[in-house]
C-alpha positions as protocol buffer text, in pm:
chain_id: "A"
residue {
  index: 1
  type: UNK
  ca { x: -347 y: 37 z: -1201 }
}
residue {
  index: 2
  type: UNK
  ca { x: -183 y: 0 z: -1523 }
}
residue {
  index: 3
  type: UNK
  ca { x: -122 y: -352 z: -1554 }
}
residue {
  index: 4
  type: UNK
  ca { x: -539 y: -438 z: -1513 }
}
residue {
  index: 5
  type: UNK
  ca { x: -729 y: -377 z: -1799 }
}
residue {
  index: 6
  type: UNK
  ca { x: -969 y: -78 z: -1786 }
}
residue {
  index: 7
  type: UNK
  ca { x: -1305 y: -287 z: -1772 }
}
residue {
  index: 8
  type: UNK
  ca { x: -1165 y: -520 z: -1497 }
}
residue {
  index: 9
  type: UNK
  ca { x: -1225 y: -408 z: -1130 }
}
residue {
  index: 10
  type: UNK
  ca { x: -1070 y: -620 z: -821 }
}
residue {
  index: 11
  type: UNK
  ca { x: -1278 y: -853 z: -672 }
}
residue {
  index: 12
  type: UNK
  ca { x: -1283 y: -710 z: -322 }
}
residue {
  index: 13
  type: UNK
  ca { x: -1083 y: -444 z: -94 }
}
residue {
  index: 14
  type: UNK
  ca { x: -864 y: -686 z: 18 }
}
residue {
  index: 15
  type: UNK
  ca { x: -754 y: -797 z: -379 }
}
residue {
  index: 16
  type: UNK
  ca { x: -703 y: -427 z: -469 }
}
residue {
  index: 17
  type: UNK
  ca { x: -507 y: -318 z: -157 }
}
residue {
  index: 18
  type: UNK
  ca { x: -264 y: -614 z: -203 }
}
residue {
  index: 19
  type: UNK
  ca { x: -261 y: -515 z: -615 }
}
residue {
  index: 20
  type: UNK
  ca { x: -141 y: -188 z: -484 }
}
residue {
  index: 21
  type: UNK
  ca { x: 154 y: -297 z: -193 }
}
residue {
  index: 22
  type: UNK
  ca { x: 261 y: -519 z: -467 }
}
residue {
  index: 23
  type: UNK
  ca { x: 311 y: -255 z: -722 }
}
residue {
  index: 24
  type: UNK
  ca { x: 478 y: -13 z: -439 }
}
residue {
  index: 25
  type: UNK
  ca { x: 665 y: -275 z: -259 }
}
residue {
  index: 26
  type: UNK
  ca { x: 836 y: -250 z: -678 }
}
residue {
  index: 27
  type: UNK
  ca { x: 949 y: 65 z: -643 }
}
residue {
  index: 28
  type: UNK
  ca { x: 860 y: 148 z: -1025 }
}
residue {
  index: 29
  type: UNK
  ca { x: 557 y: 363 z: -964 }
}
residue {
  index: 30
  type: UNK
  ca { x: 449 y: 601 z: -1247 }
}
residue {
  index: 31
  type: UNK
  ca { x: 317 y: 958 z: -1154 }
}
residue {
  index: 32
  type: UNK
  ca { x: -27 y: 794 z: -1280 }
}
residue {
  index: 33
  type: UNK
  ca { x: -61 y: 511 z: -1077 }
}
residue {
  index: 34
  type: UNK
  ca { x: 54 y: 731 z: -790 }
}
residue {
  index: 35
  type: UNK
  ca { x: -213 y: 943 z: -825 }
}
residue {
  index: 36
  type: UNK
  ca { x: -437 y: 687 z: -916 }
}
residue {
  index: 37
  type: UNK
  ca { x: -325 y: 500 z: -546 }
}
residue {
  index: 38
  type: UNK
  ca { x: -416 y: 860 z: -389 }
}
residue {
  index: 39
  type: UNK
  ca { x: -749 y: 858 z: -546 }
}
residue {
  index: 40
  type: UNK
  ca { x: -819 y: 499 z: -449 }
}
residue {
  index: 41
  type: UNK
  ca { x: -717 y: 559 z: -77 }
}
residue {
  index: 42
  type: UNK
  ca { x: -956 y: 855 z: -55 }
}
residue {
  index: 43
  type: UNK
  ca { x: -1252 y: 669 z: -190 }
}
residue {
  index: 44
  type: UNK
  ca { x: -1308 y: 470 z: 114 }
}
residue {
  index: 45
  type: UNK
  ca { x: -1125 y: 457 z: 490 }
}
residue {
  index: 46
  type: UNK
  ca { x: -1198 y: 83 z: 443 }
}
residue {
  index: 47
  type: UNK
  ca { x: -907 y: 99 z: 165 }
}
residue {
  index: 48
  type: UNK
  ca { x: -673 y: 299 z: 419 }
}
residue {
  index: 49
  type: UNK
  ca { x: -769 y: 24 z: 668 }
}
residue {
  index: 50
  type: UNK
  ca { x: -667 y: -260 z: 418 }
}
residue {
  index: 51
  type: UNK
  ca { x: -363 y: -125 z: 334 }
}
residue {
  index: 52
  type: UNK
  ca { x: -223 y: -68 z: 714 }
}
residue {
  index: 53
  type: UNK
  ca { x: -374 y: -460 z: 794 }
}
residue {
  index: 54
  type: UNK
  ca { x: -169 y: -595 z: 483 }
}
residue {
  index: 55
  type: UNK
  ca { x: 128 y: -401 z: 648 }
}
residue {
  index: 56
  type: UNK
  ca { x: 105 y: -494 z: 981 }
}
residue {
  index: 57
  type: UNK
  ca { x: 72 y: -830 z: 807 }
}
residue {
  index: 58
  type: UNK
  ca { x: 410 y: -767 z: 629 }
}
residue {
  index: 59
  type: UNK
  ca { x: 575 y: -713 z: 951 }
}
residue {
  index: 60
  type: UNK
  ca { x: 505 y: -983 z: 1126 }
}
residue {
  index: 61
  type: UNK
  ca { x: 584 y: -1231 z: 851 }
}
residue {
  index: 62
  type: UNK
  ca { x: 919 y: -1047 z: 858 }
}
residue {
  index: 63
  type: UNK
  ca { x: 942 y: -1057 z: 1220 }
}
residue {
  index: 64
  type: UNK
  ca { x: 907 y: -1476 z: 1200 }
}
residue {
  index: 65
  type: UNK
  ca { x: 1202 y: -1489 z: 948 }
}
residue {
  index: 66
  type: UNK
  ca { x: 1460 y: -1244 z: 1118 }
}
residue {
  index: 67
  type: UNK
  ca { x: 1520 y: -1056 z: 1443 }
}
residue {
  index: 68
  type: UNK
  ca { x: 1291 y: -755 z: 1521 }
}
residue {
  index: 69
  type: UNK
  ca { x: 1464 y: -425 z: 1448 }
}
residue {
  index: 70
  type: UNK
  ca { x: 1447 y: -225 z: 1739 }
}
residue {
  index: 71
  type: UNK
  ca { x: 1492 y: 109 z: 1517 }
}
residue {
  index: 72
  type: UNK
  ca { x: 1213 y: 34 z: 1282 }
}
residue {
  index: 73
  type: UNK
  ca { x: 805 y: -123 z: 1442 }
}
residue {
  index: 74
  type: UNK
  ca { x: 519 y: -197 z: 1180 }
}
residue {
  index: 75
  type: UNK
  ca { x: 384 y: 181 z: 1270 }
}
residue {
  index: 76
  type: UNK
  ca { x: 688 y: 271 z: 1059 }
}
residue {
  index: 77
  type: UNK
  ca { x: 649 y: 34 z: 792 }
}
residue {
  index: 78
  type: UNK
  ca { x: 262 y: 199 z: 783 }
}
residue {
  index: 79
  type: UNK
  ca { x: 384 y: 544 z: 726 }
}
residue {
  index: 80
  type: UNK
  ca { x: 578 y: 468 z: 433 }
}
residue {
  index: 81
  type: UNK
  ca { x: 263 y: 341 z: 266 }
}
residue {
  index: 82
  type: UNK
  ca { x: 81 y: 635 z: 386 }
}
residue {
  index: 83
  type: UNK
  ca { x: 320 y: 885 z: 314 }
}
residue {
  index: 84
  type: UNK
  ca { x: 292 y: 810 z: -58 }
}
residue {
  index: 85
  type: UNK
  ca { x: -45 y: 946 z: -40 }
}
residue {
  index: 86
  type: UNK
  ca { x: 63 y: 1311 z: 104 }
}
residue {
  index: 87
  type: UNK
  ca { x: 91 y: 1577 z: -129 }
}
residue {
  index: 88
  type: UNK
  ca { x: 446 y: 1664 z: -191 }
}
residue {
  index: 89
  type: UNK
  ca { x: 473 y: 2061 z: -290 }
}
residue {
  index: 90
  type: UNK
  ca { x: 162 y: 2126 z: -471 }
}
C-alpha cells in the first residue's frame, strides 16, 4: 500500500487485511494499490479469509448501532470487498 514505506511489512494477516478495508472503506483507491490488493488476496486464502471476518465484523458492529436492513446481510457487504478483486474487462 502506498502510505507504508517499502521496507515495512504488516505485522500479521490480521494488521494488513484491516490496512486494506481501511484504505477501501476511503473510496480513493489508485489503480496501483488496486492491483496491489488483488495481488495480496491471491497470495494466501488466509488473506481472503481475513478480509470476509473483518467484514462480517463490520456488520455486526453496524447491526448494534442501527436497525438491520432487510435488503442488504453481511454476505453482501463481503461481495463488495471481493468484487474489487475481479477482473473488470481485461
Amino acid at each position: 500500500m502506498s502510505d507504508r514505506p517499502q521496507n515495512e511489512e504488516p505485522r500479521s494477516i490480521s494488521e494488513a487485511a484491516a490496512d486494506w478495508l481501511v484504505l477501501i472503506r476511503a473510496g480513493e483507491m489508485t489503480e496501483q494499490e488496486k492491483l496491489d490488493y488483488i495481488h495480496w488476496l491471491k497470495e494466501s486464502p488466509e488473506h481472503i479469509r481475513e478480509i470476509l471476518e473483518l467484514v462480517n465484523l463490520e456488520q455486526l458492529l453496524r447491526e448494534t448501532h442501527a436497525e438491520p436492513s432487510e435488503s442488504e446481510t453481511p454476505a453482501d457487504e463481503a461481495s463488495k470487498v471481493i468484487d474489487l478483486a475481479m477482473p473488470t474487462g481485461k
